[in-house]
BAKOLSE-478635 format. One record per residue (C-alpha): residue number from 0; residue in three letters; y, z, x. Coordinates in Angstrom, 1 decimal. Example, Ala and Ser with C-alpha at 12.3 -4.5 7.8 and 13.67 -1.06 7.14 Angstrom:
! BAKOLSE-478635
NODE  num  residu      c2      c3      c1
NODE    0     ALA    -4.5     7.8    12.3
NODE    1     SER    -1.1     7.1    13.7
! end
This chain:
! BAKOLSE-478635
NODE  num  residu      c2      c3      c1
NODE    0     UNK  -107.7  -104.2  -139.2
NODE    1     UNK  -108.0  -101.8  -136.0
NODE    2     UNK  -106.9  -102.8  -132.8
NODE    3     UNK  -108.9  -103.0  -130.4
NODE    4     UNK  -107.8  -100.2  -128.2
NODE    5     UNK  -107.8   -97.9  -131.1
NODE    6     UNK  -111.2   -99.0  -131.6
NODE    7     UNK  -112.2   -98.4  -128.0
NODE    8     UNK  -110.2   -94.9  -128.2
NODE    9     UNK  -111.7   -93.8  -131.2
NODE   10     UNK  -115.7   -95.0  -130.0
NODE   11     UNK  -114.6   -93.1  -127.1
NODE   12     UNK  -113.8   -89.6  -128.8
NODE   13     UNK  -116.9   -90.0  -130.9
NODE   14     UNK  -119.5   -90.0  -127.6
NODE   15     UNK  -117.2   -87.0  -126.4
NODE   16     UNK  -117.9   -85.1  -129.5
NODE   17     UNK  -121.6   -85.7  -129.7
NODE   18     UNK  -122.1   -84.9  -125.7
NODE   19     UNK  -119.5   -81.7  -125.9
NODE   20     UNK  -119.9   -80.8  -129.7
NODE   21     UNK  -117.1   -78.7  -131.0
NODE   22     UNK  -117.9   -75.0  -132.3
NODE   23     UNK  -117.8   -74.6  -136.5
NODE   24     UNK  -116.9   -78.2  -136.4
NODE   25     UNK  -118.3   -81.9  -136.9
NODE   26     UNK  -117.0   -85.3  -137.3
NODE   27     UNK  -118.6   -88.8  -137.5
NODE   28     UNK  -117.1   -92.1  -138.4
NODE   29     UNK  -117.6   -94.3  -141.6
NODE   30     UNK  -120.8   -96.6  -140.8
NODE   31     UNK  -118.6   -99.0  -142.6
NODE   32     UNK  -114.9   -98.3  -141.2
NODE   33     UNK  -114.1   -97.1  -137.7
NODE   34     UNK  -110.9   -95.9  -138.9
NODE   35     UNK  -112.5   -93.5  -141.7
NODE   36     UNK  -113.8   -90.2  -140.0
NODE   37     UNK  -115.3   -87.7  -142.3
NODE   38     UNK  -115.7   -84.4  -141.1
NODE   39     UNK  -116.9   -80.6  -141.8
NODE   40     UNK  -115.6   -77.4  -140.9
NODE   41     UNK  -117.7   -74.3  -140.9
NODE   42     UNK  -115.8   -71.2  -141.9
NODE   43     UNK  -115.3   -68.0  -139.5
NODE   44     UNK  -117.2   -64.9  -139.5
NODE   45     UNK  -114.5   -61.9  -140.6
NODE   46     UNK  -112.6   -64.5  -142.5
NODE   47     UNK  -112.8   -65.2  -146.4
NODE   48     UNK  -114.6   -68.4  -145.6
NODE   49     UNK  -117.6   -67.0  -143.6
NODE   50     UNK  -119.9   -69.1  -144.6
NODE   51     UNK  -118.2   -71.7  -146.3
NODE   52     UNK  -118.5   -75.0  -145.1
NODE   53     UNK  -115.6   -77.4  -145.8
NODE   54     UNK  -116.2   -81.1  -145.7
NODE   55     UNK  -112.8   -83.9  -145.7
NODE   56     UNK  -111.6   -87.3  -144.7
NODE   57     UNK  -109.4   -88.5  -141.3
NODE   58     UNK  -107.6   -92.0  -142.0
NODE   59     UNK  -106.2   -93.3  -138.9
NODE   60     UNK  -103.8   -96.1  -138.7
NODE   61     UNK  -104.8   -99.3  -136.9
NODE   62     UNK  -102.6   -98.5  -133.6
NODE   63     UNK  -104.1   -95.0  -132.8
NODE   64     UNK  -103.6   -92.9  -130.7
NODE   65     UNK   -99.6   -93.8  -130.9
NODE   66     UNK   -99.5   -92.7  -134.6
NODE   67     UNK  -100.8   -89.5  -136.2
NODE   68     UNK  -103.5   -90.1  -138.8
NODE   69     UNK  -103.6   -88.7  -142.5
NODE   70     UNK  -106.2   -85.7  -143.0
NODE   71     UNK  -107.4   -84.2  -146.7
NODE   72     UNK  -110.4   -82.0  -147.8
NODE   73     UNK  -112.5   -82.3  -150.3
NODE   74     UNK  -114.7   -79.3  -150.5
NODE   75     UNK  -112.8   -77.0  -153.0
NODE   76     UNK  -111.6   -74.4  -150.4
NODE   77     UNK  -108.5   -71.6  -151.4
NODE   78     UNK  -106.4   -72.7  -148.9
NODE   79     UNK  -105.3   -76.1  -149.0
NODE   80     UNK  -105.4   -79.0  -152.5
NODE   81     UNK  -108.2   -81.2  -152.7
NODE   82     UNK  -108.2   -84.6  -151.6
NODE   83     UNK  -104.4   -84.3  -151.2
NODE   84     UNK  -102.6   -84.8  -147.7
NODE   85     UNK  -101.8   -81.7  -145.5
NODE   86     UNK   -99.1   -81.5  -143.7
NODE   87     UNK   -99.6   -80.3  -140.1
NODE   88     UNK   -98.0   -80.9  -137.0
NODE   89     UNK  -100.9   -83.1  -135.7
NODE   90     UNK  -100.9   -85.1  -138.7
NODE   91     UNK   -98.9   -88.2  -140.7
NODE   92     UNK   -96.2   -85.9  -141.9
NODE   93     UNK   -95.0   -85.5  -138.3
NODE   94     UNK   -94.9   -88.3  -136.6
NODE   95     UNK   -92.1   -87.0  -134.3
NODE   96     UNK   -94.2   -84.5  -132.9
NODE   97     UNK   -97.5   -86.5  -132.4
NODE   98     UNK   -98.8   -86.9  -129.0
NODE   99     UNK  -101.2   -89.4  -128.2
NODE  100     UNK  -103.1   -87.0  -126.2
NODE  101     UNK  -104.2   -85.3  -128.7
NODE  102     UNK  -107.7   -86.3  -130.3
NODE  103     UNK  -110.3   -85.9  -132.9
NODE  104     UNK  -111.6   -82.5  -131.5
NODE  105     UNK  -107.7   -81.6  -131.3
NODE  106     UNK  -107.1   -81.8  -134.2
NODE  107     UNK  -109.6   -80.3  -136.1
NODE  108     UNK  -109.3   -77.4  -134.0
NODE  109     UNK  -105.9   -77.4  -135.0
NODE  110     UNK  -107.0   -78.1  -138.6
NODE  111     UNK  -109.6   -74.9  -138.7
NODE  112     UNK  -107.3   -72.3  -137.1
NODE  113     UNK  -104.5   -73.2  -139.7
NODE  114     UNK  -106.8   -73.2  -142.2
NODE  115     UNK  -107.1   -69.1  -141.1
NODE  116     UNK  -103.9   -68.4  -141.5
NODE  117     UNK  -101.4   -68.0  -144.5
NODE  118     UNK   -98.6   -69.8  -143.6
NODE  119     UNK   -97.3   -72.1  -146.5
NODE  120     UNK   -97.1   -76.1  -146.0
NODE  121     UNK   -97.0   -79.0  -147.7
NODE  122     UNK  -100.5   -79.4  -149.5
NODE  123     UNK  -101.4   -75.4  -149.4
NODE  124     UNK  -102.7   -73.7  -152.6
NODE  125     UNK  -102.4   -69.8  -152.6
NODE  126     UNK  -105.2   -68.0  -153.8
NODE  127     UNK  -107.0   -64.4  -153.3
NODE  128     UNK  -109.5   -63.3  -151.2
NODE  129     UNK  -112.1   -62.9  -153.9
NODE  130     UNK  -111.8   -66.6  -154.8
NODE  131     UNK  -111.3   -67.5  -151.1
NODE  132     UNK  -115.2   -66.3  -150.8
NODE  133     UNK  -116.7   -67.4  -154.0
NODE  134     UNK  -115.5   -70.8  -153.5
NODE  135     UNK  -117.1   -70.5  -149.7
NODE  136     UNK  -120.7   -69.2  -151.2
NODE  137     UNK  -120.3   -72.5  -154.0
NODE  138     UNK  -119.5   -75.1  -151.2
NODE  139     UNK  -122.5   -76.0  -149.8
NODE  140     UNK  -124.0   -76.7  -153.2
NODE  141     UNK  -120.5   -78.8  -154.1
NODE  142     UNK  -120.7   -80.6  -150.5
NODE  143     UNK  -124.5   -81.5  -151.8
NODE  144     UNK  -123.6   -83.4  -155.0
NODE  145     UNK  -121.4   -85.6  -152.8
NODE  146     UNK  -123.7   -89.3  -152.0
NODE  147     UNK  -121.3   -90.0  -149.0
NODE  148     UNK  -121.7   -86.2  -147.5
NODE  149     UNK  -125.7   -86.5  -147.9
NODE  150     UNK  -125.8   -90.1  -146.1
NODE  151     UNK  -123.4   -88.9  -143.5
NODE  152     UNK  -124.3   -85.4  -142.7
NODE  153     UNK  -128.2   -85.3  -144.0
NODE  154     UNK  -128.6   -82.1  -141.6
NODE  155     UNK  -126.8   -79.7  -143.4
NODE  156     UNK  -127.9   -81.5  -147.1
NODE  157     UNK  -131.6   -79.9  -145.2
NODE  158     UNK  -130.2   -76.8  -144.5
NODE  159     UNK  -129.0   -76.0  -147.9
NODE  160     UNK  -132.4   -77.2  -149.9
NODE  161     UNK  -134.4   -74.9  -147.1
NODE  162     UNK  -132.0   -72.2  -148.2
NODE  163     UNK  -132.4   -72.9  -151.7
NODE  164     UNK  -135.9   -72.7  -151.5
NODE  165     UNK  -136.2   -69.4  -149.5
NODE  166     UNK  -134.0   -68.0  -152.4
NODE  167     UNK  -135.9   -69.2  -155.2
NODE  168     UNK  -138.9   -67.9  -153.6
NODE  169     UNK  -137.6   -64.4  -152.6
NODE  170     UNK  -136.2   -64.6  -156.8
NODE  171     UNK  -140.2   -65.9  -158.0
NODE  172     UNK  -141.6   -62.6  -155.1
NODE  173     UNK  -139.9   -60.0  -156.7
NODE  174     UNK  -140.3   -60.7  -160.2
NODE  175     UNK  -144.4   -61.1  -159.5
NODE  176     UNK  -144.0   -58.5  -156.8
NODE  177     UNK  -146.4   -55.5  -156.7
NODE  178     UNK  -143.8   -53.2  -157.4
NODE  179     UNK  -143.1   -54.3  -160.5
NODE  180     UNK  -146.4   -55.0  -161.7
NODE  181     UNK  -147.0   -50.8  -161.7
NODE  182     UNK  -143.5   -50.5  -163.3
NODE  183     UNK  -145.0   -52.2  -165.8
NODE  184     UNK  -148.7   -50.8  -166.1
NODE  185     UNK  -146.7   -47.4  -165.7
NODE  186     UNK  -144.5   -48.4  -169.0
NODE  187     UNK  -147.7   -49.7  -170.8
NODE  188     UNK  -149.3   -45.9  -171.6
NODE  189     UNK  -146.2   -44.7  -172.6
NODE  190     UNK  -145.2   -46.9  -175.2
NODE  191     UNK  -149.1   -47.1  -176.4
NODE  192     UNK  -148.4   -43.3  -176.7
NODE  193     UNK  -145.4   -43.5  -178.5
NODE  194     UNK  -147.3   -46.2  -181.0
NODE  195     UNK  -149.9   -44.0  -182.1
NODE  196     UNK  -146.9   -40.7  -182.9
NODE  197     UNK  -145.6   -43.0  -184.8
NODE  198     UNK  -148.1   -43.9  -186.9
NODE  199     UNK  -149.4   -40.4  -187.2
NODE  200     UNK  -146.3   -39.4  -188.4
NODE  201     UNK  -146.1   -42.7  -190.7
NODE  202     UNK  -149.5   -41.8  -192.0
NODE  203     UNK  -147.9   -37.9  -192.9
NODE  204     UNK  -145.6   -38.7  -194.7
NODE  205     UNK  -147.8   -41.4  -196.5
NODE  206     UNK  -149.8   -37.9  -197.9
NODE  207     UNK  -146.5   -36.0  -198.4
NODE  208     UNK  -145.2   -38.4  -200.9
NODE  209     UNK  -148.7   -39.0  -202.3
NODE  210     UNK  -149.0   -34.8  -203.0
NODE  211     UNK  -145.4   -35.1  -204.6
NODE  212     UNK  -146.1   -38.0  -206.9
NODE  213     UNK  -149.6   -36.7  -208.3
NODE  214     UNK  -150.6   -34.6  -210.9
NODE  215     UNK  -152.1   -31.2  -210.0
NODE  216     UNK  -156.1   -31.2  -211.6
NODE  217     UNK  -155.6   -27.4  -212.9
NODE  218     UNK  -152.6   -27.9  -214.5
NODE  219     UNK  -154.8   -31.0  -216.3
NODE  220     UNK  -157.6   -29.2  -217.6
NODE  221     UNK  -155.5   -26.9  -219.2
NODE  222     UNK  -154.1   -29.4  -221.1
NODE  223     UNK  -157.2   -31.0  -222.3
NODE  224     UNK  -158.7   -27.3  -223.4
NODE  225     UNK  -155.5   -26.6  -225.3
NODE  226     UNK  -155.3   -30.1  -227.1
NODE  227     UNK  -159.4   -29.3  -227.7
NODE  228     UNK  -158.3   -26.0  -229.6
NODE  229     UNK  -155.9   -27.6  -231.6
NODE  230     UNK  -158.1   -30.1  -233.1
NODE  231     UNK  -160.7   -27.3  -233.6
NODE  232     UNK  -158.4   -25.0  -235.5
NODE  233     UNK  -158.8   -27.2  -239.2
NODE  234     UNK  -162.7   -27.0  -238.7
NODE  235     UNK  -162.2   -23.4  -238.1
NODE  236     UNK  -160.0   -22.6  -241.7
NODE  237     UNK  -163.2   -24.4  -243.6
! end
């Protein structure tokens, strides 16, 4: 169980945070446990993870601010595991260097400008740039399937459907669009046209063969006069 002045300390940092919100950053407690912050990062413009937005877990320990907490991230990011402890100076794995000074708007900050860098550490993944970006354009949709992100940051669950929306409609737009309706009534002459060669030409060839397999009409009249004449001949000796 907390104690009460880490309590009071942490109630504290959360009224800073929504009076001075933090830029590309936002934290808020567990309804349920004080000591449970869950928070999001948004990704830097001219980084890989423009436009990612990074959602993970503070656990402090009941005598806060004298002990660093532990911090993780869920969101599938290229830079550090999921939901395994990173080491940073600000957090559990240093509790040498902690100060109690520091806070949660500290160490986030601290948090998203390591995240920018390269550097290796304890709980870092290593991964290109191409992944580093496609994982930021599929967070918002992983972030979304999450129940504790949608009860606990229902603003940006908004933001995503709106966005999701626009898209399909831009998507349903240019498919009906005007555009390519006289692509298409363009198209529709030309293959009527090539339709009707083809059955010319079908119908050609129909006759062709037709010439080939039948008997020329002179050719059987002759044959009938000269089979006449033969028969005739005998009558002609009596």
């Amino acid at each position: 169980m907390a104690e009460r002045a880490c309590v009071k300390r942490l109630q504290k940092e959360y009224r800073a945070l929504c009076k001075e919100p933090v830029s590309h950053i936002v934290a808020r407690p567990s309804p349920n446990d004080i000591l449970e912050w869950h928070y999001v990062l948004e990704g830097s413009q001219g980084t890989p993870f423009a436009g990612g937005y990074y959602y993970g877990k503070i656990k402090f320990p009941s005598d806060y601010p004298f002990k660093p907490p532990g911090i993780s991230m869920t969101t599938p990011n290229g830079r550090f595991m999921t939901q395994k402890k990173i080491c940073l100076s600000m957090s559990d794995f240093h509790p040498e260097s902690w100060n109690p000074m520091w806070s949660v708007s500290s160490i986030l900050t601290g948090l998203l400008s390591f995240m920018m860098d390269n550097s290796p550490t304890t709980g870092s993944v290593n991964t290109t740039v191409a992944e580093k970006q496609r994982l930021a354009k599929a967070s918002m949709a992983f972030n979304c399937k999450n129940p504790t992100f949608r009860k606990l940051f229902p603003e940006y669950v908004e933001k995503y459907e709106e966005q999701w929306v626009s898209e399909q409609a831009v998507v349903e737009e240019v498919e009906g669009s005007p555009v390519v309706a006289r692509k298409e009534e363009n198209l529709q002459p030309l293959v009527e046209k090539k339709e009707v060669k083809r059955m010319e030409l079908a119908k050609e060839e129909e006759v062709k063969q037709a010439r080939k397999q039948s008997f020329p009409t002179w050719m059987l009249l002759l044959l009938v006069s000269f089979v006449g004449l033969v028969m005739a001949l005998p009558l002609l000796q009596l």
